[in-house]
PATORVEX-571618 format. One line per 4 residues: number of its first residue (from 1); their letters; for each residue x, y, z of N, C-alpha, C. Coordinates in nm, 4 decimals. Each point is the difference from the previous one (the first is absolute). Layout:
<nodes>
NUM) A) X Y Z X Y Z X Y Z  ...
</nodes>
This chain:
<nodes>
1) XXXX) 0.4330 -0.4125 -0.2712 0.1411 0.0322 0.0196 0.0873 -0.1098 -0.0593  0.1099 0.0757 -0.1050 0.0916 -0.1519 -0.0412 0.0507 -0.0211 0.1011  0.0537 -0.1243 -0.0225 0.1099 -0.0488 0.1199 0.0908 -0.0350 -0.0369  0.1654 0.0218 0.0853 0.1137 -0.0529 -0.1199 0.0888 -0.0800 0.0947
5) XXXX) 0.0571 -0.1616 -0.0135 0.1009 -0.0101 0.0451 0.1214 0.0027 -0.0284  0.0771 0.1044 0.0500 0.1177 0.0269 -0.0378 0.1080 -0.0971 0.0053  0.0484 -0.0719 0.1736 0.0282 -0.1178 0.0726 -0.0567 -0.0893 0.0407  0.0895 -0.0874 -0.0043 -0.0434 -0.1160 0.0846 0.1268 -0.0620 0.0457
9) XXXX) -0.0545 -0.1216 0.1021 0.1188 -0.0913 0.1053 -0.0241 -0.1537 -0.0340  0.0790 -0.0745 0.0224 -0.0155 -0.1214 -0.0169 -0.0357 -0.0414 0.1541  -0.0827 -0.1654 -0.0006 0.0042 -0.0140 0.0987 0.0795 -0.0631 0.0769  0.0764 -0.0203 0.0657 0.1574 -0.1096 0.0559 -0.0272 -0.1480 -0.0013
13) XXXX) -0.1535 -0.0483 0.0192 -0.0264 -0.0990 0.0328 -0.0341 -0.0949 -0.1522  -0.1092 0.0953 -0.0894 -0.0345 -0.0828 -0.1052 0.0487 0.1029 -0.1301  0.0667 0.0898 0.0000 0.0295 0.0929 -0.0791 -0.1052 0.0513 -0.0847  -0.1484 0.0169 0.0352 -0.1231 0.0597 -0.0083 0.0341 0.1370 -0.0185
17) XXXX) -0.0620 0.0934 -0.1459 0.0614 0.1229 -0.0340 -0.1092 0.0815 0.1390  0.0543 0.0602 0.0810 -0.1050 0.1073 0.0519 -0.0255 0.1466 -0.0236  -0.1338 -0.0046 -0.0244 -0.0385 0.1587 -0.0775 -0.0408 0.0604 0.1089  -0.0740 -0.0353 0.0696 -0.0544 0.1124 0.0952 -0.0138 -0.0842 0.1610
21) XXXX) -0.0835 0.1465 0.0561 -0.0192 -0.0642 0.2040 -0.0101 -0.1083 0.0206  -0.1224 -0.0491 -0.0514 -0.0850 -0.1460 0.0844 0.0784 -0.1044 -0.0286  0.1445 -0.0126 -0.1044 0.0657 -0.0823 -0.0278 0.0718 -0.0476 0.0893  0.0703 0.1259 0.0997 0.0653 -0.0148 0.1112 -0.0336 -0.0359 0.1240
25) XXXX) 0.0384 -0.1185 0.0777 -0.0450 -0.0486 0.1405 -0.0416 0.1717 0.0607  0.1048 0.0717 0.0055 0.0542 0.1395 0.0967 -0.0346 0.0890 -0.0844  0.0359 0.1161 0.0561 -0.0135 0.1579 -0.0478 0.0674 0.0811 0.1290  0.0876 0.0570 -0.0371 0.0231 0.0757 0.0858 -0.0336 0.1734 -0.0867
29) XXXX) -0.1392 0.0459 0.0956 -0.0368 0.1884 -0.0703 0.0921 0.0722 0.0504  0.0773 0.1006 -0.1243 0.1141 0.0564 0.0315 -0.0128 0.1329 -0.0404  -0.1328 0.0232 -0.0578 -0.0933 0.1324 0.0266 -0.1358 0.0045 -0.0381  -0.0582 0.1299 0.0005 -0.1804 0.0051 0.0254 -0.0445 0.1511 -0.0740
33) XXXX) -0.0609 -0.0189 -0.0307 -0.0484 0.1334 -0.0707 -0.1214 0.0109 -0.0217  -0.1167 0.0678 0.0451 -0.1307 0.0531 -0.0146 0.0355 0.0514 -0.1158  -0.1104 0.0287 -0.1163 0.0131 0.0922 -0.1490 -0.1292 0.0524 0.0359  0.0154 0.1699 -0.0523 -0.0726 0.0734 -0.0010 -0.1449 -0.0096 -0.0924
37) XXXX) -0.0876 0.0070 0.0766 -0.1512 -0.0261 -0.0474 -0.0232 0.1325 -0.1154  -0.0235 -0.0774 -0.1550 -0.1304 0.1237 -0.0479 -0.0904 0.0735 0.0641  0.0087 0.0842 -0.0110 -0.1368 0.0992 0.0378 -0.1472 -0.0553 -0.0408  -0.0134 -0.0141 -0.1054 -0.0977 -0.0925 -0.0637 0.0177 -0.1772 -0.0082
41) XXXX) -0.0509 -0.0880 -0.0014 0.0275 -0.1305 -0.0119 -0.0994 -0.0011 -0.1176  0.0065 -0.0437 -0.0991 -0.0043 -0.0840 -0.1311 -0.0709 -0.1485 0.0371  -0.1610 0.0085 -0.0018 -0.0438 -0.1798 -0.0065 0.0199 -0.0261 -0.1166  -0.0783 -0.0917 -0.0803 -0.0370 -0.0199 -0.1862 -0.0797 0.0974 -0.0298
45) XXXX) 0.0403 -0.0076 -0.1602 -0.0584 0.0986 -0.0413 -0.1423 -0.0745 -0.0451  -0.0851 0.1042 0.0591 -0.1638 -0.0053 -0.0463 -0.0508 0.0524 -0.1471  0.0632 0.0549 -0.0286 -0.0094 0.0790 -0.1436 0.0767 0.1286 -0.0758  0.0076 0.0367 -0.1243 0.0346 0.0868 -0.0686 -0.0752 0.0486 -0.0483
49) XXXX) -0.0047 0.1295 -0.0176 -0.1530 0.0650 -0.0708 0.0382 0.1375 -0.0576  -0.0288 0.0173 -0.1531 -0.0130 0.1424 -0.0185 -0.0606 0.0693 0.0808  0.0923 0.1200 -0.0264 -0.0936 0.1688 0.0994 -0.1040 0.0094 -0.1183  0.0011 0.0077 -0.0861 -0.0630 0.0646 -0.0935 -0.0633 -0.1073 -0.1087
53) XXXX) -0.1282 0.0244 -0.0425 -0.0214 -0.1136 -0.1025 -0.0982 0.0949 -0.1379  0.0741 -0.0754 -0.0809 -0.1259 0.0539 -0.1287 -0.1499 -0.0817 -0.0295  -0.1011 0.1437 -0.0088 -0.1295 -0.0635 0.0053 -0.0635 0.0997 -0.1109  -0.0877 -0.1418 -0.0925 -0.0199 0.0541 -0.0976 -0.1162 0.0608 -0.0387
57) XXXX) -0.0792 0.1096 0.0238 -0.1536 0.0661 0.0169 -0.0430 0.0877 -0.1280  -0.0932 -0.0906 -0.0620 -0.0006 0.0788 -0.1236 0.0763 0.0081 -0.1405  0.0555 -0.0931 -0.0086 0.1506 -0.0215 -0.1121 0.1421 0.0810 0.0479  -0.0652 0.0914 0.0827 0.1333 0.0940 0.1406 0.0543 -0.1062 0.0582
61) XXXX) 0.1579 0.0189 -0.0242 0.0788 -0.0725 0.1281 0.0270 0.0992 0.1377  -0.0663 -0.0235 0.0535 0.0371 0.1158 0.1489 0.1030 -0.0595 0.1233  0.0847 0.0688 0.0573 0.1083 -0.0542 0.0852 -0.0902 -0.0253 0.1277  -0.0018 -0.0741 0.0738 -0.1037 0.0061 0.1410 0.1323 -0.0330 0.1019
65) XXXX) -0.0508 0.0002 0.1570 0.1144 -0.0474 0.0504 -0.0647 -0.1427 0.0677  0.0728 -0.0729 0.0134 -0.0349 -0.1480 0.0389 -0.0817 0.0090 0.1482  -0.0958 -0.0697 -0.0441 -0.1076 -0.0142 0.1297 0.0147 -0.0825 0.1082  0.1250 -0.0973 -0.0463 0.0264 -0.0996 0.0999 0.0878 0.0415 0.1177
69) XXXX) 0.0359 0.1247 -0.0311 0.1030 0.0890 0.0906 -0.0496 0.0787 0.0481  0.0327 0.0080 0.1105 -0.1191 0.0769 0.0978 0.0720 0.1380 -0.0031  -0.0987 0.1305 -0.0183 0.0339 0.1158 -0.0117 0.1368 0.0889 0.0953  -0.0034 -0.0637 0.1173 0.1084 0.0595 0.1113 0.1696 -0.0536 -0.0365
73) XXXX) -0.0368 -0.1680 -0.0544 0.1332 -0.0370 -0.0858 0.0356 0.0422 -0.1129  -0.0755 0.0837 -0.0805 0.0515 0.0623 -0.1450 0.0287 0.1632 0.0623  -0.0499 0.0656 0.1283 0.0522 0.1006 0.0474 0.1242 -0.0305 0.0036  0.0344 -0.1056 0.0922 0.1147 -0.0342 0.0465 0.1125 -0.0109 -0.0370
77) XXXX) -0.0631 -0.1123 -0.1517 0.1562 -0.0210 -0.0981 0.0313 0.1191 -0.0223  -0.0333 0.1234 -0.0321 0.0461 0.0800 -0.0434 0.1304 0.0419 0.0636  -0.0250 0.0428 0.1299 0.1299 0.0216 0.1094 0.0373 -0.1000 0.0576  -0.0036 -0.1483 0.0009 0.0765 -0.0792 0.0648 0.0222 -0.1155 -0.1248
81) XXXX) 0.1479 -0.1050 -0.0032 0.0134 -0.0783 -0.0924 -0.0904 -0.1238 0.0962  -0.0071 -0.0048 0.1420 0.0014 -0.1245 0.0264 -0.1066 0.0184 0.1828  -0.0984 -0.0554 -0.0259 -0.0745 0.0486 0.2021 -0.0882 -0.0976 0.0070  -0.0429 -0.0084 0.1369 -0.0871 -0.0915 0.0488 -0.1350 0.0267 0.0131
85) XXXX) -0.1500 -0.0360 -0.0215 -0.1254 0.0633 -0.0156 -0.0615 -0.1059 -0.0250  -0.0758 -0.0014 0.1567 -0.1040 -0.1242 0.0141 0.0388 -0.0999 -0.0467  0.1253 -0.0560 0.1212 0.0781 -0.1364 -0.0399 0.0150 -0.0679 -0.1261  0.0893 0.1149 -0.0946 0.0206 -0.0238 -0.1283 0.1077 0.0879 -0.0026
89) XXXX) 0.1188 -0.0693 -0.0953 0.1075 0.1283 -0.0186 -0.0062 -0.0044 -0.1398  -0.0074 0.1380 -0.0283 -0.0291 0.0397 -0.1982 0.1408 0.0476 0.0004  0.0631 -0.0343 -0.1242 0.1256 0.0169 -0.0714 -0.0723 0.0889 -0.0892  0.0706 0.1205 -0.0549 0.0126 0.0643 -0.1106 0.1030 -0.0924 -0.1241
93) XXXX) -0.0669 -0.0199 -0.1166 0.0995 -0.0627 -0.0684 -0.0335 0.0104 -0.1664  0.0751 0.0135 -0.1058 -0.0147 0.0502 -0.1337 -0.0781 -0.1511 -0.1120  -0.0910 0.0100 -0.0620 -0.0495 -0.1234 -0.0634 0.0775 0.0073 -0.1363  0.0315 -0.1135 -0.0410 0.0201 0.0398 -0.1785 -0.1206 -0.0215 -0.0804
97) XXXX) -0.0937 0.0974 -0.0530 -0.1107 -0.0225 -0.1119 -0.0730 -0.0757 0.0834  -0.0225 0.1066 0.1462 -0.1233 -0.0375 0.0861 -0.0191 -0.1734 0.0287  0.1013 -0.0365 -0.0112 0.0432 -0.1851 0.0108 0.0046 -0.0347 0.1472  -0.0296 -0.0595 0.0836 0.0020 -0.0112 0.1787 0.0892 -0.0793 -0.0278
101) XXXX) 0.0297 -0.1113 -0.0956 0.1400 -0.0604 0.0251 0.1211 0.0468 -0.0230  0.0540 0.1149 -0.0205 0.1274 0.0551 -0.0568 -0.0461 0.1152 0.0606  0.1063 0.0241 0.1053 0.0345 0.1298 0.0740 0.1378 0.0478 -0.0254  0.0347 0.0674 -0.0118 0.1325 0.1248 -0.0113 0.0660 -0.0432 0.0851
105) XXXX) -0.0421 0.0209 0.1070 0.0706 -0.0302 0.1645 0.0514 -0.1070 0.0112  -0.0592 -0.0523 -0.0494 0.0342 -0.1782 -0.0096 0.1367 -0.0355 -0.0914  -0.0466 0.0706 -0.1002 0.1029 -0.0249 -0.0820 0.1744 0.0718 0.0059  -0.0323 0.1317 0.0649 0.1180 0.0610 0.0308 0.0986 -0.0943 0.1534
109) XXXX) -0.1276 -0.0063 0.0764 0.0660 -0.1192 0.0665 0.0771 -0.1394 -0.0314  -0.0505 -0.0696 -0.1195 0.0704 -0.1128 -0.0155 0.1173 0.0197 -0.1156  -0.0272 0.1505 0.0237 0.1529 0.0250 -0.1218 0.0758 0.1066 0.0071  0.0696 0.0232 0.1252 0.0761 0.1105 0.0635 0.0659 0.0619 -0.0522
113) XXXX) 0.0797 -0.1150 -0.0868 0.1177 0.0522 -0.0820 -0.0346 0.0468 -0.1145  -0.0976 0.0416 -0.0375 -0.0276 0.0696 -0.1275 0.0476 0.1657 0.0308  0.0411 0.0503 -0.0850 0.0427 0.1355 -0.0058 -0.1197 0.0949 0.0013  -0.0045 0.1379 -0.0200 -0.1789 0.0627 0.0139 -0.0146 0.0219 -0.1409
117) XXXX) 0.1130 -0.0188 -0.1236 -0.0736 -0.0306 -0.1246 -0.0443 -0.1229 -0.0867  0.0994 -0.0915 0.0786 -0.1208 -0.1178 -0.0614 -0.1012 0.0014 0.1073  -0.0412 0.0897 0.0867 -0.1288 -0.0359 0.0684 -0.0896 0.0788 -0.1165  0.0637 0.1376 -0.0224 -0.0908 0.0659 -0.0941 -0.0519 -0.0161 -0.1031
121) XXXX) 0.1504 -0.1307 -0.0590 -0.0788 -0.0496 -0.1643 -0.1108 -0.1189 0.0425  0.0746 -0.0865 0.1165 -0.1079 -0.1096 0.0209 -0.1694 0.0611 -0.0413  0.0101 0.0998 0.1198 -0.1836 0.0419 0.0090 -0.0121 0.1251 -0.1456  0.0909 -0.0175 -0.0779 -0.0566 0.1164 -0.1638 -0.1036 -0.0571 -0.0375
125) XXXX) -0.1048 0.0661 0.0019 -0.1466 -0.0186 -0.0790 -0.0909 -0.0965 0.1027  0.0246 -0.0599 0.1083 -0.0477 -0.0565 0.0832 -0.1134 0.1242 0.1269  -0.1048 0.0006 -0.0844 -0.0904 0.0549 0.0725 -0.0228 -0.0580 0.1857  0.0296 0.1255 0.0854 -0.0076 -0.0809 0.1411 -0.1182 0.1167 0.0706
129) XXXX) -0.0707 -0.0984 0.0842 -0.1301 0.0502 0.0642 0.0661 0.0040 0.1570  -0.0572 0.0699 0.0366 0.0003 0.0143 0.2015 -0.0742 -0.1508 0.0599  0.0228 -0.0166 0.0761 -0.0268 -0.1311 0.0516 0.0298 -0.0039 0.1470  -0.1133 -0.1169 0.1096 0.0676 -0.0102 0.1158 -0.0211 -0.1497 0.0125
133) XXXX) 0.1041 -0.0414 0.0929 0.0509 -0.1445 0.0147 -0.0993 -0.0055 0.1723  -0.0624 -0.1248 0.0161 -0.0650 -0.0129 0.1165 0.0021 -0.0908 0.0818  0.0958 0.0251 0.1004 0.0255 -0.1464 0.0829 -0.0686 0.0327 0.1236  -0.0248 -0.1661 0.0852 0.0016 0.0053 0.1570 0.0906 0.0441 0.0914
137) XXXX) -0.0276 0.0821 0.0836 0.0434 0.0637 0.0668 0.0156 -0.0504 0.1376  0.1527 -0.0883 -0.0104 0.0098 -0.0800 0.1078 0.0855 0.0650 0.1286  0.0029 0.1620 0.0197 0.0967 0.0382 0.0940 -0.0243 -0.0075 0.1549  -0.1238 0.0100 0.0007 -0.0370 -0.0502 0.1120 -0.0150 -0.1236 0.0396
141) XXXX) -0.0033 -0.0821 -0.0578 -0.0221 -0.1393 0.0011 0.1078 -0.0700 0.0450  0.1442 0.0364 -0.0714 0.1449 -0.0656 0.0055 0.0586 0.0693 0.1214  -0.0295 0.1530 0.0595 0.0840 0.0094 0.1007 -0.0655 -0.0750 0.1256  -0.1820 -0.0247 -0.0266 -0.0516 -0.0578 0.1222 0.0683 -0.1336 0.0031
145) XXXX) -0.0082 -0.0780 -0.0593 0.1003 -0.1298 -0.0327 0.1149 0.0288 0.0808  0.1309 0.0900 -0.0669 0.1177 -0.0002 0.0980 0.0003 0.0417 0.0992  -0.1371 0.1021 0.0723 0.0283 0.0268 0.1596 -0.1190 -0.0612 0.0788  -0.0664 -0.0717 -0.0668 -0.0972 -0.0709 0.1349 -0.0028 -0.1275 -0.0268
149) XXXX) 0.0386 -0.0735 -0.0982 -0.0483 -0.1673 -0.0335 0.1612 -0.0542 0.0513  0.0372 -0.1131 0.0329 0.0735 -0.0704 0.0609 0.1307 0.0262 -0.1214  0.0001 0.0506 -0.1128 0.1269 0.0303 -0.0853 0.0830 0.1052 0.0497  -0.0483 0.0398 0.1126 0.0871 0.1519 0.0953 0.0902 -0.0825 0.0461
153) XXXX) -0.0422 -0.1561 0.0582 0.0554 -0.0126 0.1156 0.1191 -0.0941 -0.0904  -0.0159 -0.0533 -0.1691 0.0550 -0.0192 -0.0359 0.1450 0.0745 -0.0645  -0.0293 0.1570 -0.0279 0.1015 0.0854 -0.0314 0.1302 0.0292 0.0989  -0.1299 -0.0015 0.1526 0.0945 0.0455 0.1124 0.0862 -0.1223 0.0148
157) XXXX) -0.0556 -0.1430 0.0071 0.1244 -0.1166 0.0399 0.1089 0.0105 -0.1131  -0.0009 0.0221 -0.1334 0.0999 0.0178 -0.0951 0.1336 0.0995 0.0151  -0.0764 0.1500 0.0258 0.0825 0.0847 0.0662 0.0630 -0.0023 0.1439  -0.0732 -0.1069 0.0554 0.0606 0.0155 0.1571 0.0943 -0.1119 -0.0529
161) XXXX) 0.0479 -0.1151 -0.0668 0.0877 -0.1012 -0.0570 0.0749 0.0399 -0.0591  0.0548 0.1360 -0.0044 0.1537 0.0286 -0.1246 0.1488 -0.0147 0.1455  0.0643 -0.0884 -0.0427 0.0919 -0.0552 0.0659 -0.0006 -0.0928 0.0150  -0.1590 -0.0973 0.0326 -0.0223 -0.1540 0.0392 -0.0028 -0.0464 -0.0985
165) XXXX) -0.0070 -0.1583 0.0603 -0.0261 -0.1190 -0.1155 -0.0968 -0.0298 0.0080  -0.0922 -0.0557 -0.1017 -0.1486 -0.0931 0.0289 0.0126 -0.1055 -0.0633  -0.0728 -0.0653 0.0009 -0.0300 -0.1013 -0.0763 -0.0495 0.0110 -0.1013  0.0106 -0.0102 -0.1396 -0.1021 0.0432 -0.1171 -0.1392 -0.0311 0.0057
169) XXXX) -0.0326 -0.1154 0.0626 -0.1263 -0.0407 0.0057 -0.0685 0.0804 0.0724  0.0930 0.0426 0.1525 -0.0690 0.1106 0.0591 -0.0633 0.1025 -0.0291  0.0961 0.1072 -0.1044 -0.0481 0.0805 -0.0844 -0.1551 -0.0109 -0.0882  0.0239 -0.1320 -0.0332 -0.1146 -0.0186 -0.0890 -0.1660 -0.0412 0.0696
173) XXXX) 0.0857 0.0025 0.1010 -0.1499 -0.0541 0.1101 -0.0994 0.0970 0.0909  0.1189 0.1165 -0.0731 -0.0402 0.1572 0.0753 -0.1485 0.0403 -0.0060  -0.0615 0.0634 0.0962 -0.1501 0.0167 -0.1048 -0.0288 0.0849 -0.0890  -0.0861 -0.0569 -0.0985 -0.0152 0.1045 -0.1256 0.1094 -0.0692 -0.1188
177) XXXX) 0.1439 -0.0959 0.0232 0.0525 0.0263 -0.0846 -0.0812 -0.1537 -0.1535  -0.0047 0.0572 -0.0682 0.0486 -0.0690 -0.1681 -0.1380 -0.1409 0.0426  -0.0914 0.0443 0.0156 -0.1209 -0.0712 0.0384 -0.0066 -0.0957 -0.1120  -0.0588 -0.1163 -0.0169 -0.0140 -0.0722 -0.1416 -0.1685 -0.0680 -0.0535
181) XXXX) -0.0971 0.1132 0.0931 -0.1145 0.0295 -0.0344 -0.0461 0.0981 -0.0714  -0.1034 -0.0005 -0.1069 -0.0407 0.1006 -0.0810 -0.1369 -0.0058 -0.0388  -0.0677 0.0548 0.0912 -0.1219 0.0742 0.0537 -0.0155 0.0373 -0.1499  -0.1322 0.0508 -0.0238 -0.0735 0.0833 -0.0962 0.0133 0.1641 0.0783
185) XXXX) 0.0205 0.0342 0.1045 0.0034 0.0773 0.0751 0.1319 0.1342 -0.0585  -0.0408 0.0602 -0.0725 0.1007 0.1008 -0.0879 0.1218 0.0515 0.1537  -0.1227 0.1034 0.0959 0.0637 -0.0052 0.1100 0.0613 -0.0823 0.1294  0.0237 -0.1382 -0.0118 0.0256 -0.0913 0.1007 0.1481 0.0319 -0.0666
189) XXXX) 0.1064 0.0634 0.0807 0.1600 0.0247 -0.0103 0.0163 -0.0552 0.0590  0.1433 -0.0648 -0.0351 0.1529 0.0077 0.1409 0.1123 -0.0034 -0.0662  0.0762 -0.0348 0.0651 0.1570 0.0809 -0.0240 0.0846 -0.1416 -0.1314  0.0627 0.0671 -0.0447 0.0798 -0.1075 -0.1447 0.1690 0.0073 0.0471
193) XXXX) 0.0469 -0.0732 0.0197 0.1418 -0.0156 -0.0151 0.0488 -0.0113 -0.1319  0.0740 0.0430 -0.0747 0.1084 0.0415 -0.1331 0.1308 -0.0032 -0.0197  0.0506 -0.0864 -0.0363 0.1504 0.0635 -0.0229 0.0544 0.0756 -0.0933  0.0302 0.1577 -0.0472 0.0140 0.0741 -0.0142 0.1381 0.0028 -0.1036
197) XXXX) 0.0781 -0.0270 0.0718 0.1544 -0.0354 -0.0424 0.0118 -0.1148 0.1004  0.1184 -0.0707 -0.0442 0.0379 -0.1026 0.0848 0.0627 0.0067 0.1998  -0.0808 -0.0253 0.0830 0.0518 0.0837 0.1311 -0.0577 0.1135 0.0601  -0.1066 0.0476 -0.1225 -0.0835 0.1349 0.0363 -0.1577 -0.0403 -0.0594
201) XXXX) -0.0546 0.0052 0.1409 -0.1863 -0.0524 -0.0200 -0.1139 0.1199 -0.0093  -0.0987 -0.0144 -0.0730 -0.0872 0.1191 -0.0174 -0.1135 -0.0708 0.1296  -0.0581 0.1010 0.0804 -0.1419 -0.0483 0.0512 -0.0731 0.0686 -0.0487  -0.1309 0.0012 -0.0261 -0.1021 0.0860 -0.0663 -0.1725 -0.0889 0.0274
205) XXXX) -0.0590 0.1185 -0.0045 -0.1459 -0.0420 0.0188 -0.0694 -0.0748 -0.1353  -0.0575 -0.0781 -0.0103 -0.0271 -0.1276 -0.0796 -0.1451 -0.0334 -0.0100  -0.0996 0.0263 -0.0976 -0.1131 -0.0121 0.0146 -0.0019 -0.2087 -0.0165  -0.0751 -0.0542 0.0864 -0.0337 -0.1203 -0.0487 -0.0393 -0.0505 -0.0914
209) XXXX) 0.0082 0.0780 -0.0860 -0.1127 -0.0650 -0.1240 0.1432 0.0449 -0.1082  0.1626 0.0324 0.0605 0.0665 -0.0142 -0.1078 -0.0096 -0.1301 -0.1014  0.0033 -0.1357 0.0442 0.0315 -0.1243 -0.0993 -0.1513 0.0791 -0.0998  -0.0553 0.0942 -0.0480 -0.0842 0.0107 -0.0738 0.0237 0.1234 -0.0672
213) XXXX) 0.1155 0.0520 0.0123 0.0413 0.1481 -0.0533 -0.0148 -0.0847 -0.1648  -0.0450 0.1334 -0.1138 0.0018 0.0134 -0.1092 0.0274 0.2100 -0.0289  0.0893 -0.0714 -0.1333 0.0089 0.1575 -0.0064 -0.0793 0.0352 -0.1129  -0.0531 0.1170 -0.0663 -0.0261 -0.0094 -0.1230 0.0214 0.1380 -0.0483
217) XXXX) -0.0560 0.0606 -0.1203 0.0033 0.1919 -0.0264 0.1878 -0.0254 -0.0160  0.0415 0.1237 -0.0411 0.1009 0.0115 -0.0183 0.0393 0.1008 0.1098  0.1752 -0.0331 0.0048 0.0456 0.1061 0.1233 0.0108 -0.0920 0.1263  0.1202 0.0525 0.0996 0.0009 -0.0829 0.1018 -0.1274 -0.0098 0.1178
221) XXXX) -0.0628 -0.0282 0.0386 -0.0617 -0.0330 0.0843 -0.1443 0.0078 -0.0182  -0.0439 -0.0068 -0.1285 -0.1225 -0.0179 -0.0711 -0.1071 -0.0959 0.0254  -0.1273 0.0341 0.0706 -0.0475 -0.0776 0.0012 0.0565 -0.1422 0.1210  0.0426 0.0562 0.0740 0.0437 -0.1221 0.0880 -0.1006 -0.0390 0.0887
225) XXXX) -0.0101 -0.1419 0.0429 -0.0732 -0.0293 0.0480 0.0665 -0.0675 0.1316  0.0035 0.0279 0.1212 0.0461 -0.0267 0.1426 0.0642 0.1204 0.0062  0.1342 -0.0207 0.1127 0.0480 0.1222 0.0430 0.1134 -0.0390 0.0585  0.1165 0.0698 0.0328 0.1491 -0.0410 0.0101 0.0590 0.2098 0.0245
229) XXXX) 0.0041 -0.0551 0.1149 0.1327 0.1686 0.0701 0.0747 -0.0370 0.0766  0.1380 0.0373 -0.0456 0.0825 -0.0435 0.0915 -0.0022 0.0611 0.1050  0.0416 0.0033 0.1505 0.0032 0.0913 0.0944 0.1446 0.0278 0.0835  0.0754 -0.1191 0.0150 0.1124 -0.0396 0.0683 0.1100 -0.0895 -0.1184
233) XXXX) 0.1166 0.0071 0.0591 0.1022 -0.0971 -0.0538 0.0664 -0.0314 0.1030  0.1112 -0.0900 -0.0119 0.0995 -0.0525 0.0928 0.0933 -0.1062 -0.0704  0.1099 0.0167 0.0586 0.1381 -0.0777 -0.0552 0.0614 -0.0828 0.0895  0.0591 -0.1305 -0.0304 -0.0015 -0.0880 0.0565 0.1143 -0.0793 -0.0181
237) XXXX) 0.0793 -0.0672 0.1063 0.1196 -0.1239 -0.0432 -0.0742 -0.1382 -0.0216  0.0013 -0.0661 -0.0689 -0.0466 -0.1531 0.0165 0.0643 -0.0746 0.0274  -0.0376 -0.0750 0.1457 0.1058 -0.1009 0.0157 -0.0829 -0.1119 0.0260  0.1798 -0.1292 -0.0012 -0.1135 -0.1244 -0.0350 0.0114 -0.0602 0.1767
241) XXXX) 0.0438 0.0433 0.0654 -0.0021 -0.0258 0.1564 -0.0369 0.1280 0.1170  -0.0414 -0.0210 0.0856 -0.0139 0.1441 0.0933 0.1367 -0.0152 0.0570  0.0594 0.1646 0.0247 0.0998 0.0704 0.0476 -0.0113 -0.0231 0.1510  0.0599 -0.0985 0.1066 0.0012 0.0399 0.0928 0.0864 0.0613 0.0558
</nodes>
């Protein structure tokens, strides 16, 4: 997720530019917002793979369908773009010249503003194969996280605080939040504090092993390695004394 600061405050004491929360002694939360969960959760992606591969028998090129895809998921793509099957979620997605690094999807994504005829001249003569994208399938994993591991009890003190003041440090001492260990452990989460815009914070679930994210493949979220969903936000006054 980019992040942008729009504002900032000076500080009264050393005139220190401040960008975000932890800068401020205070916080007063002046609202709270749960964000609505995917249906599916998105781990890293495990692989890209043609549906279909050419095999050559006899000086014959014959079309086969890829063996690495298990028969019930090539039922599947057919009627669904996107499902879950034996803790794996398969994306339906277009290859260019049977390439696993250059997807369609990918590319229409990182370029919105294209009109639908330079999409049409882009791909002229660009042979594209059927393809499915194959990630971990973390949906069960991330809601057990927000309703049984001690980050519940962190959402609920945030939302029960819109009106109060805390202490920033408090905030940060919450459990689960912005841990500064990183496990080999893909699944060892907890919660990330963000500032969003200046005054408005993202929380989101945070695999430990972010300080090791690499991206690679083309297209946004290619090949990522850790994991990052936001779940909640909240907006905030910063002050440099508590309100009594």
């Amino acid at each position: 997720m980019e992040i942008t600061t729009e504002k900032s405050v000076t500080c009264p004491c050393c005139d220190t530019e401040i960008k975000w929360i932890k800068q401020f002694p205070f916080a007063k939360i002046t609202s709270f917002q749960r964000l609505q969960l995917p249906d599916l959760i998105e781990g890293p992606v495990e692989d890209i793979l043609p549906v279909y591969l050419t095999e050559k028998r006899f000086f014959i090129n014959s079309v086969i369908q890829n063996p690495q895809i298990p028969e019930e998921v090539v039922q599947r793509l057919v009627q669904s773009n996107k499902f879950s099957y034996q803790g794996r979620i398969y994306q339906r997605v277009t290859l260019f010249d049977n390439s696993t690094q250059y997807v369609k999807e990918d590319f229409l994504k990182a370029n919105p503003e294209m009109t639908k005829t330079e999409i049409e001249e882009s791909f002229k003569g660009v042979k594209k194969e059927p393809g499915v994208r194959i990630y971990k399938d973390f949906t069960k994993r991330v809601k057990e996280f927000l309703t049984y591991s001690r980050a519940k009890e962190t959402l609920k003190t945030l939302e029960e605080s819109v009106g109060k003041t805390l202490a920033t440090r408090d905030i940060f001492n919450l459990h689960c939040i912005n841990q500064n260990e990183y496990p080999t452990f893909l699944e060892a989460f907890n919660l990330r504090i963000q500032e969003k815009n200046f005054g408005e914070c993202v929380l989101g679930v945070d695999s430990l092993r972010s300080s090791a994210d690499i991206h690679l493949g083309c297209g946004p979220g290619a090949y990522m390695i850790g994991f990052e969903l936001d779940v909640a936000k909240f907006t905030y006054n910063g002050l440099f004394r508590e309100n009594r």
